[in-house]
C-alpha positions as a printed Julia matrix, in Angstrom:
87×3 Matrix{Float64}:
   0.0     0.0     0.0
   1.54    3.57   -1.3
   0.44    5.07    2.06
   1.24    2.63    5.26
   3.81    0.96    2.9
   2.82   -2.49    3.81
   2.79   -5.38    1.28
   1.3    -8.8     1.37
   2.3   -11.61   -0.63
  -0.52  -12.67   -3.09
  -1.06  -15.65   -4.84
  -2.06  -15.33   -8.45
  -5.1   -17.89  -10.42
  -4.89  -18.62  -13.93
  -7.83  -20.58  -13.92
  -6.26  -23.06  -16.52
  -6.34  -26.69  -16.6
  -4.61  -28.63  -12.99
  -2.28  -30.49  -15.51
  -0.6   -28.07  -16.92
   2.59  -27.8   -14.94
   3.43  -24.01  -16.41
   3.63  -21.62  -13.03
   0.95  -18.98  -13.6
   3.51  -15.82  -12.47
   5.39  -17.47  -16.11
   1.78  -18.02  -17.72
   1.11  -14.27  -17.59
   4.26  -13.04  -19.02
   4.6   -15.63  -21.88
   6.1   -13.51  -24.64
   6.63  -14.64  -28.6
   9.03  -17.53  -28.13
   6.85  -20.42  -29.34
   9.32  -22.87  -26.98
   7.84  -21.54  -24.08
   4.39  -22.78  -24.81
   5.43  -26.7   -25.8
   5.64  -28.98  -22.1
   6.56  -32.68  -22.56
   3.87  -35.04  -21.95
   5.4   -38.48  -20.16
   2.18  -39.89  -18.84
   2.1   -43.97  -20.43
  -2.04  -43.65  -19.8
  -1.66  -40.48  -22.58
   1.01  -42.07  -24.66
  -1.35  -45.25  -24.63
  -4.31  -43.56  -25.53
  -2.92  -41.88  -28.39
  -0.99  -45.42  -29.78
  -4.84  -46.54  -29.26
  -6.14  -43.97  -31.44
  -3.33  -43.82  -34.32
  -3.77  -48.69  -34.77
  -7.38  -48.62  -34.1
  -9.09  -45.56  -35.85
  -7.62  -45.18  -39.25
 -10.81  -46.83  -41.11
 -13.85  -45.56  -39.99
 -15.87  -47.29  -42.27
 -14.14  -50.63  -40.84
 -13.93  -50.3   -37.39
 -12.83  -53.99  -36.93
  -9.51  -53.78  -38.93
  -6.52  -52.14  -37.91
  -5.07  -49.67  -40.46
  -2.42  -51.14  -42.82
  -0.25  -48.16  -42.29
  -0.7   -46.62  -39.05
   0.08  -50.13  -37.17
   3.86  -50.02  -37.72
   3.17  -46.06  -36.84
   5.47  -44.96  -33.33
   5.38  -41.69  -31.24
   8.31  -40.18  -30.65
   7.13  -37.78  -28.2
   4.09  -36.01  -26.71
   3.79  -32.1   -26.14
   1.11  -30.48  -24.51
   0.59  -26.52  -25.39
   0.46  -24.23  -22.38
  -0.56  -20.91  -23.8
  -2.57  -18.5   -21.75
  -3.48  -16.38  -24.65
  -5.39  -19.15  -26.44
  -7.03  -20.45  -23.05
């Protein structure tokens, strides 16, 4: 406060998502470097779900096959995009 001169810690709330793992003080001064925004995903329950989705959904008219080409398909990594200006 300009007059007493006290201060007071305070705790700021992005009100994003609980998984990202981007500190909200950093969230709120994000600038133009596009590295900034990209946080490694290395959950196995994500990286599962999305091997799931690339060997079981590339037919949708035959849900029973596997697709030819996406089977031999591997992830190399997972990135989850932490930007406050799009949330």
């Amino acid at each position: 406060h300009l007059r007493t001169g006290k201060t007071r810690q305070i705790r700021v709330s992005a009100g994003v998502p609980r998984q990202w793992v981007t500190p909200p003080e950093d969230l709120l001064q994000q600038g133009n470097d596009l590295r900034s925004f990209y946080k490694e995903v290395a959950d196995p329950e994500i990286w599962e779900s999305i091997r799931t989705i690339l060997h079981h959904t590339g037919h949708a008219w035959n849900t029973s096959m596997q697709c030819n080409c996406m089977i031999t398909a591997e992830i190399k990594s997972v990135h989850r995009i932490e930007n406050m200006r799009l949330w």
